[in-house]
N, C-alpha and C positions, 0 to 999 in steps of 0.2 A: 173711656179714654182718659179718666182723671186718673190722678194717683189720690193714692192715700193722704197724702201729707194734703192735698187740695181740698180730701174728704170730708177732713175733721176740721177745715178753717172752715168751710161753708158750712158743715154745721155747727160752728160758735156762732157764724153772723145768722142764720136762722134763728137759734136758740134766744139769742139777744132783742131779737125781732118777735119772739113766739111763747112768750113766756110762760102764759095760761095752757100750754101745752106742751110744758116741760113736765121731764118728772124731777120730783121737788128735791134740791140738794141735801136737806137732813132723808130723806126718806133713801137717795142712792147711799149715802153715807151709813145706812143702818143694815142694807144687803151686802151680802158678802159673794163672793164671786169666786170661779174654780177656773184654772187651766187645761183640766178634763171633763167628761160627761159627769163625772162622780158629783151628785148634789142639783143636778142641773132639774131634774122632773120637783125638787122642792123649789129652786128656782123660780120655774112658771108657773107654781102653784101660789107666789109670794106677787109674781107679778100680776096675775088676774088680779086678785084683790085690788093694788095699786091702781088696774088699768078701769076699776072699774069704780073705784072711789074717784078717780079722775074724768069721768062723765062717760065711757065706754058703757054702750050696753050690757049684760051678761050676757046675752046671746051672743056676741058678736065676739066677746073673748071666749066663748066656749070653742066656736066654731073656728076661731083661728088658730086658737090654742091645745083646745083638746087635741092627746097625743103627739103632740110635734115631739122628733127628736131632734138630742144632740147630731150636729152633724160635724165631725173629727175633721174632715175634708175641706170644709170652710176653714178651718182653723189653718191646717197646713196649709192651705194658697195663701193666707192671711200673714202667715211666718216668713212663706217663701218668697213675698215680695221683693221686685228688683227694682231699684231708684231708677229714674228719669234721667237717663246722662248723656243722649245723645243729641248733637249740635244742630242748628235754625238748619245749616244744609240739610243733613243727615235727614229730619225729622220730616223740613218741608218739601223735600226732593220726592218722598215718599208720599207724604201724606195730603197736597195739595197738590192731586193728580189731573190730569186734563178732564176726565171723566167727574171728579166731584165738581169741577167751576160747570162743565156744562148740563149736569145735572143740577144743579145749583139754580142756573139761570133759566130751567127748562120747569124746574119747578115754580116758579115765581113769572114767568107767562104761561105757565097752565092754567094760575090762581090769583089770576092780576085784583078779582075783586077780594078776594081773599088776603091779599097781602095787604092790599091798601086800607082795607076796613083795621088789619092790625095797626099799620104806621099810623094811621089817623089815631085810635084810642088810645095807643100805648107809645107813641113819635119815636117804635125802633126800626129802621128801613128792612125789607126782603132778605137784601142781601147780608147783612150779620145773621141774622135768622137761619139763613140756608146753611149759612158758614159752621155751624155747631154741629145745624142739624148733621151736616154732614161727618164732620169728622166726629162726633160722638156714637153715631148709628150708623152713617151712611143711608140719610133719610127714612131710618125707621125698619131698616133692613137686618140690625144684625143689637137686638136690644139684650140678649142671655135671655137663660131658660132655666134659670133656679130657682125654685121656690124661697121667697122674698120674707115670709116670715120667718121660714126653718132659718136663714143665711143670718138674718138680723136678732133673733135670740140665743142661737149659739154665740153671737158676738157680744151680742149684750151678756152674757153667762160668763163669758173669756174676760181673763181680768183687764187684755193690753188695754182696753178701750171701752172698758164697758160702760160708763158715764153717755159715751157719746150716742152707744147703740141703744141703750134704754130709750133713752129719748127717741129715737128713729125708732123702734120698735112702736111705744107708745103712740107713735105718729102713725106711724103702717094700721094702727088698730082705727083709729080715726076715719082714715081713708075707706077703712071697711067699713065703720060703721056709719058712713054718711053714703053710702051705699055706690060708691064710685069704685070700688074694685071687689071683687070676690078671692078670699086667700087662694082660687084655685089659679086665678087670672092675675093674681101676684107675681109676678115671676118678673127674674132680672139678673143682673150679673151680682158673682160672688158675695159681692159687698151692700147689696141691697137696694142702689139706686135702680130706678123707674123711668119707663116708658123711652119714648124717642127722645127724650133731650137727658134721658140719665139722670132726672132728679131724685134725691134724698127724700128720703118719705116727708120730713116736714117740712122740706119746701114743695112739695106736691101740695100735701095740705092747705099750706098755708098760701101761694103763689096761684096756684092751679087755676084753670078758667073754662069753664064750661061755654064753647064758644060758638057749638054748634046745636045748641037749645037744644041738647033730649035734657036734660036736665039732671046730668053726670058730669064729672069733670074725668076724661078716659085720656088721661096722656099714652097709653097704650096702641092702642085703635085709632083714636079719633084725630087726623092730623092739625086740623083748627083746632082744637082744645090743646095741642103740645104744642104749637105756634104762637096763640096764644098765651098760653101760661109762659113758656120760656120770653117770649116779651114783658110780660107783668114783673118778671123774676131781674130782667135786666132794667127794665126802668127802676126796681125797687136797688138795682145796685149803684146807679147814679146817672146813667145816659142822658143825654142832654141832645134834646129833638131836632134837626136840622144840621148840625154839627158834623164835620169828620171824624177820622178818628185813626188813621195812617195815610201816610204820602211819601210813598219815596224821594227819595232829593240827592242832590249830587254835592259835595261837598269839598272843598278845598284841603289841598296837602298842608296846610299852617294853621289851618281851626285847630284852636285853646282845644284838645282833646279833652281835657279835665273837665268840659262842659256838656260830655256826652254822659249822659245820668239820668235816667227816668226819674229822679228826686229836684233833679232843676228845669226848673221850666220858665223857658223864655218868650217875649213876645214875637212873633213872625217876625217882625220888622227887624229885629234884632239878630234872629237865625239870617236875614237878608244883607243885614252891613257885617256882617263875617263872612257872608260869600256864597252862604251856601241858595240853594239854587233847586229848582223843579230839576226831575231827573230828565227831561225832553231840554233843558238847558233854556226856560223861561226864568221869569223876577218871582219868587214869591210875594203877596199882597204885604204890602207896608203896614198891618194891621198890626191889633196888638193883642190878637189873639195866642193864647200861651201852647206850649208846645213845647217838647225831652224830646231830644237829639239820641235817638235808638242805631246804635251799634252792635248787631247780634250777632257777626264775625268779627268783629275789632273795624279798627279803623281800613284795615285794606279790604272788606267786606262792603257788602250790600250797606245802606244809610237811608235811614225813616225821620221825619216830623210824626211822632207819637203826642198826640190831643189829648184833652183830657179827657175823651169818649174811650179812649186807650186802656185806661186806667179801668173800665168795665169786663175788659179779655182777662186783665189779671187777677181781677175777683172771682174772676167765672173759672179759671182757673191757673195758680199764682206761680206753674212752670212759664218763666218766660219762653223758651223757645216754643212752648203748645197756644201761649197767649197771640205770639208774634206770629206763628205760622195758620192762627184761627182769624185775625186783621187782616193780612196780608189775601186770604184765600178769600174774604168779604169782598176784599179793592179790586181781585182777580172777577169775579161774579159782578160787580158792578163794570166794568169792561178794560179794569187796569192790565198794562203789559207784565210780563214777566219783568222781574227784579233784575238787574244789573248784579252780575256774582261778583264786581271787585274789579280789583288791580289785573287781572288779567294771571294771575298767577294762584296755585295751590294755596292755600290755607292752612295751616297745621291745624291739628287740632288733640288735643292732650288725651289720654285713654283716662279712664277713668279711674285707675291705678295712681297714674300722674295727678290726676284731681283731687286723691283722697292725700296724696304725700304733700300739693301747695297748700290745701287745707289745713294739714299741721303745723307747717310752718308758719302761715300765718296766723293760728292759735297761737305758737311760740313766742310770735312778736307782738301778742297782747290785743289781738281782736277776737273776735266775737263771731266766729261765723256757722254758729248754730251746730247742729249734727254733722261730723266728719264722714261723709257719706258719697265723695264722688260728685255730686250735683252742684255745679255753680250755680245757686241761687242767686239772690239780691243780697245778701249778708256775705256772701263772698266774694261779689262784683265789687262793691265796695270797699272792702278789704283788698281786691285784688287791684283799683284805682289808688288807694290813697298809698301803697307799696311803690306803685307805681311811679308818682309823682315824687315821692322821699329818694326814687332810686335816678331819678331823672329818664326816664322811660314816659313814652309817649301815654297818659294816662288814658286809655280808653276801656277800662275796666274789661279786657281781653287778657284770658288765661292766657301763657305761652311758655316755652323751654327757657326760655331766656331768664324770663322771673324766677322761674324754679330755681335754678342752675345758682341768680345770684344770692336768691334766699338761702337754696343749701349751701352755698359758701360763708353765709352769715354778713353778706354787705350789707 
C-alpha cells in the first residue's frame, strides 16, 4: 500500500540506521548497471562476490542466486507507476471500511494477551498495530506472490534505483542466511517488500522480532513476530508510550488559518483560547501538550489535533492522506465515531491535471515543490499556504480553482 516515493525514504532512514549492512558506496560506485537484461547474469556474478565478502555465506548466495533471471516485467510495473493523487475523502471512504475497524477490533480481543505483552515491551497500543496491519495486507490476507529475490535484483540491475535495491537485495540475502526465510518462501509484492506489514528486506532484518520463540524471525507466517517487529520498527521511529496521536475537534469560522500546518505546533491550551474544541463540543485540557492543527480537506472539511505520535503515520508512510486515513482508522478501532465531513456541503477537489498545472505555477513564483507530479505533498501544501496568504485567501494549505484561476492570471 506504499508508494515508491515512501519506498526509498524508508530505505535512506534504514540505511542510516544499518550501516554494517549496506553495500559500501565506493563498491556501488564501481558497478555498473543496465536498463535491460543485457549484462545482468555478469551482474550477479559481481554481486555474489560483494554479498559474500559482506559476511553472507556462499551457500546461501548460491542458493539464492544461482540462475535467477532478469525479469523485464518487474521493470515495466516499476515504469508504469501511477502517483498517489487521490483526496483524505476519496482514499478514506474506501479504505477505512466498516469491515477493517471490526476486524481491527476483533483481532486485538482474540489476542488480548498478545497485544498487551507488545504494548508493555515496545508502549505501541493494538490499535495502531491493527491499523497498518490492515490497510497494508488486510491482516496478512493479501501479501503478493513474487519471488522477492528475482523482483529485488532486477531492480538492483535497473539503473532508476539501483543504489537503493543493492542494499535491499544484500539485506534479503541476510534474511536467508540467518535462516528466517528460504528464497522459495520469499515472496512479495513487485517491489520486494515482505510479510504482513510490507517491510523492506533491511528493515526485516534489521527491526524483525522473533516473538513467538521458534527461534526465526517469519513476518510472513508468524503473526506475533509481524506484530511484533512492526512495533519495534515504530518505536525505533519515535512513538512516545501513552500518548495520542489524532483527535478530531471542531473548530471556529475565524481561526488564524495560517496556523493550520503540521510544521507548527502548539500547546492544547493554546488550540483552546482560539476556540477550538472536542468534536462532541467539550474544552480541550488546558495543557501544554503540543499538537498541528490537520486540515485534510481545507478549512470547510473534517479538523484534527495531530500529536506528536502523528508524526510516526508520516514516517511509516509520508502520503499524507495514507498517513491521516491510517490515524484516523487507529481512533476508529479504539471506538472513535465517524469524522464529521464539514460544512455540510460538496468539497471540490482539483483532478490531478489541475494539480500538475498549480504545481507549475507555483514553481514560476519561485518555490520549490519538488517533482511536478500531481500529488500535493508537504512541499506543495506549503507553497500552496504561503500563495495563499500573499493572495489574501484563507490560508489553509487547501488546493482549489480559485488559486489556480488567480495564479494563472498572475495576481
Amino acid at each position: 500500500m506504499r508508494s515508491l516515493k515512501t519506498l526509498f525514504r524508508r530505505a535512506a532512514f534504514a540505511a542510516a540506521l544499518a550501516a554494517p549492512f549496506a553495500v559500501p558506496a565506493a563498491a556501488l560506485a564501481q558497478q555498473s548497471c543496465g536498463n535491460n537484461g543485457a549484462g545482468f547474469d555478469q551482474f550477479i556474478a559481481g554481486f555474489k562476490q560483494q554479498a559474500v565478502a559482506q559476511g553472507v555465506s556462499p551457500r546461501t548466495v548460491a542458493t539464492a542466486l544461482n540462475g535467477i533471471a532478469y525479469a523485464p516485467d518487474i521493470v515495466a510495473t516499476d515504469r508504469g507507476q501511477k502517483v498517489f493523487g487521490q483526496s483524505f475523502f476519496q482514499f478514506s471512504d474506501r479504505m477505512v471500511a466498516n469491515y477493517r475497524i471490526q476486524q481491527g477490533r476483533q483481532q486485538i480481543q482474540r489476542n488480548p494477551a498478545l497485544f498487551q505483552r507488545i504494548e508493555q515491551q515496545f508502549g505501541v497500543p493494538g490499535a495502531v498495530l491493527v491499523s497498518f496491519w490492515g490497510l497494508e495486507t488486510d491482516f496478512g490476507a493479501n501479501m503478493g506472490d513474487k519471488s522477492t529475490i528475482r523482483s529485488v535484483a532486477t531492480l538492483a540491475w535497473d539503473c532508476r534505483r539501483a543504489d537503493v535495491f543493492r542494499t535491499q537485495l544484500l539485506a534479503a540475502l541476510k534474511i536467508i542466511d540467518r535462516g528466517d526465510l528460504t528464497p522459495q518462501t520469499m515472496r512479495g509484492p513487485w517491489a520486494g517488500e515482505l510479510g504482513q506489514f510490507q517491510f523492506l528486506p533491511d528493515h526485516y532484518f534489521n527491526y524483525g522480532v522473533d516473538f513467538d520463540g521458534d527461534g526465526r524471525v517469519d513476518l510472513i507466517r508468524s503473526a506475533p513476530d509481524a506484530l511484533a517487529s512492526a512495533a519495534n520498527y515504530i518505536r525505533a521511529l519515535g512513538w512516545k508510550a501513552g500518548q495520542p496521536w489524532l483527535e478530531e475537534v471542531r473548530v471556529p469560522q475565524n481561526l488564524p488559518w495560517d496556523q493550520a500546518d503540521l510544521a507548527i505546533k502548539l500547546p492544547r491550551a493554546q488550540w483552546a483560547r482560539m476556540g477550538v474544541m472536542r468534536a462532541g463540543g467539550g474544552q480541550l485540557p488546558a495543557d501544554q501538550l503540543p499538537a498541528s492543527l490537520l486540515l485534510p480537506m481545507g478549512r470547510n472539511g473534517p479538523a484534527f489535533l495531530a500529536y506528536p505520535n502523528f508524526d510516526v503515520f508520516t514516517e511509516w508512510n509520508n502520503s499524507l492522506v495514507y498517513a491521516t486515513s491510517a490515524a484516523y482508522l487507529a481512533t476508529r478501532v479504539t471506538g472513535a465515531g465517524p469524522f464529521n465531513r464539514g460544512q455540510g456541503k460538496a468539497i471540490p477537489v482539483l483532478s490531478m491535471a489541475q494539480v500538475v498545472e498549480l504545481q507549475r505555477l507555483l514553481n514560476a513564483r519561485g518555490h520549490h515543490v519538488g517533482r511536478v507530479d500531481g500529488i500535493v505533498g508537504a512541499a506543495t501544501r506549503q507553497a500552496i499556504r504561503t500563495e495563499q496568504m500573499r493572495l489574501g485567501m484563507p490560508a489553509d494549505s487547501y488546493p482549489t480553482v480559485e488559486l489556480v484561476t488567480a495564479l494563472r492570471a498572475g495576481r
